[in-house]
C-alpha positions in Angstrom: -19.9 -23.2 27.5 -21.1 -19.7 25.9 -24.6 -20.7 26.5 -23.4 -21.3 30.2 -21.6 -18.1 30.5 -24.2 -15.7 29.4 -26.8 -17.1 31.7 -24.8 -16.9 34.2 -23.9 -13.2 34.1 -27.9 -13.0 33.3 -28.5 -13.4 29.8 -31.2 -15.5 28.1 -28.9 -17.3 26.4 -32.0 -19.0 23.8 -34.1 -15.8 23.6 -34.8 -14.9 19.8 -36.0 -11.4 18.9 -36.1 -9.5 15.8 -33.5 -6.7 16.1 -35.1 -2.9 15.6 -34.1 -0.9 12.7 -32.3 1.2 13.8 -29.9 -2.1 15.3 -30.8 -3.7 11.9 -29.0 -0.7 10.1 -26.2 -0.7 12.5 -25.7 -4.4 11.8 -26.0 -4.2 8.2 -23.1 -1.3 8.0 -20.8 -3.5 9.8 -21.7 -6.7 8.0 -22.0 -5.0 4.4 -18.3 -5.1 3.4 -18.2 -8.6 4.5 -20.5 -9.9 2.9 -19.9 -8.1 -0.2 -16.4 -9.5 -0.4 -17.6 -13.0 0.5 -20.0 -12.8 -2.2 -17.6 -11.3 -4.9 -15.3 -14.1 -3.7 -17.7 -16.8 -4.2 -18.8 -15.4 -7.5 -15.1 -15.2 -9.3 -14.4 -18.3 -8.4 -17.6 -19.8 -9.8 -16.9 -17.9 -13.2 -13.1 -18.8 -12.8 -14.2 -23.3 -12.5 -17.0 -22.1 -15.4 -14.2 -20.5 -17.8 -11.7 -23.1 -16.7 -13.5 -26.1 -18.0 -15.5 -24.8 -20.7 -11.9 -24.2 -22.2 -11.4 -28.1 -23.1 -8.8 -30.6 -22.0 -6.0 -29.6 -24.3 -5.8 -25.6 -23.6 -6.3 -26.7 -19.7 -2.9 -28.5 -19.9 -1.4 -26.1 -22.2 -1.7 -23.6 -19.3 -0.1 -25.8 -16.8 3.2 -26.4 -18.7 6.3 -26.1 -16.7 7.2 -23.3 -19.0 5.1 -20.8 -18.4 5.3 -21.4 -14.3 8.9 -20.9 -14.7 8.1 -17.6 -16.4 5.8 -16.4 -14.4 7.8 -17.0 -11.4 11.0 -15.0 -12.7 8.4 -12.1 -14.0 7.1 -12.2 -10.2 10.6 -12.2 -8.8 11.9 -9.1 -11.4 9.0 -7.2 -10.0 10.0 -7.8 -6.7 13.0 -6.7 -6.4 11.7 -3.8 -8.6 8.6 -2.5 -6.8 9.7 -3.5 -2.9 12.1 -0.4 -2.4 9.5 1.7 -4.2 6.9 1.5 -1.3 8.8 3.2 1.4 11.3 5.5 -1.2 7.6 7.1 -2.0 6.2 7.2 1.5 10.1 8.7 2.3 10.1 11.5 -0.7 6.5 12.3 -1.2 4.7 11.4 2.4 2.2 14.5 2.1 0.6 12.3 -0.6 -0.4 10.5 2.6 -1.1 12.7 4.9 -1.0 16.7 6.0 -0.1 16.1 9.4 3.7 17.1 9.4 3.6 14.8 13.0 3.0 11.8 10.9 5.3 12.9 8.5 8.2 13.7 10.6 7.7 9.9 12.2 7.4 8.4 9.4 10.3 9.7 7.8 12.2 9.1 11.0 11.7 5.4 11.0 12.3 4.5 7.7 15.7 6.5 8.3 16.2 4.5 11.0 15.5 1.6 9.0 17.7 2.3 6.0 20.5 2.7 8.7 20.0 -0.3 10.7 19.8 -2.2 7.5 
């Protein structure tokens, strides 16, 4: 159905040329911080399976005792509720770490006012 819509608006829809490079440059800034991240992805996860089983069986399960998930989960949850109202009492008391603009700075203080009153 693409293949049908670009030769209909004129399009070659199966010509194949190599792009210039000055459109090879412009393609590579745009894909560069994709395909960094898909390759750093790619890569921790390969070490993380690597690590994972060259630890042996019995350490393997050791980590996945209910314990520790139970833990972890109240950790996480402490945090939470710890670090959630820090976000916006930052952006609220110290926006020019932000920004200059006092426009910005006026709206964002302005709606989360608004916010602390509506909640």
């Amino acid at each position: 159905m693409m293949i049908e819509a670009l030769n209909k608006k004129g399009y070659n829809a199966f010509a194949i040329s190599i792009p210039s490079p000055n459109e090879f440059s412009h393609i590579f800034s745009i894909a560069a911080p994709v395909f960094v991240t898909m390759y750093s992805k790619v890569a921790f996860y390969t070490l993380m399976t690597y690590f994972a089983t060259a630890m042996g069986a019995f350490t393997v399960a050791a980590h996945q005792a209910r314990m520790l998930l139970k833990s972890l989960v109240i950790i996480g949850a402490i945090l939470g509720v710890l670090l959630a109202p820090a976000g916006p009492f930052i952006a609220w008391r110290f926006p020019y770490i932000f920004t200059s603009d006092l426009k910005v700075i006026q709206e964002v203080c302005f709606h989360l006012e608004l916010s602390l009153v509506i909640s």
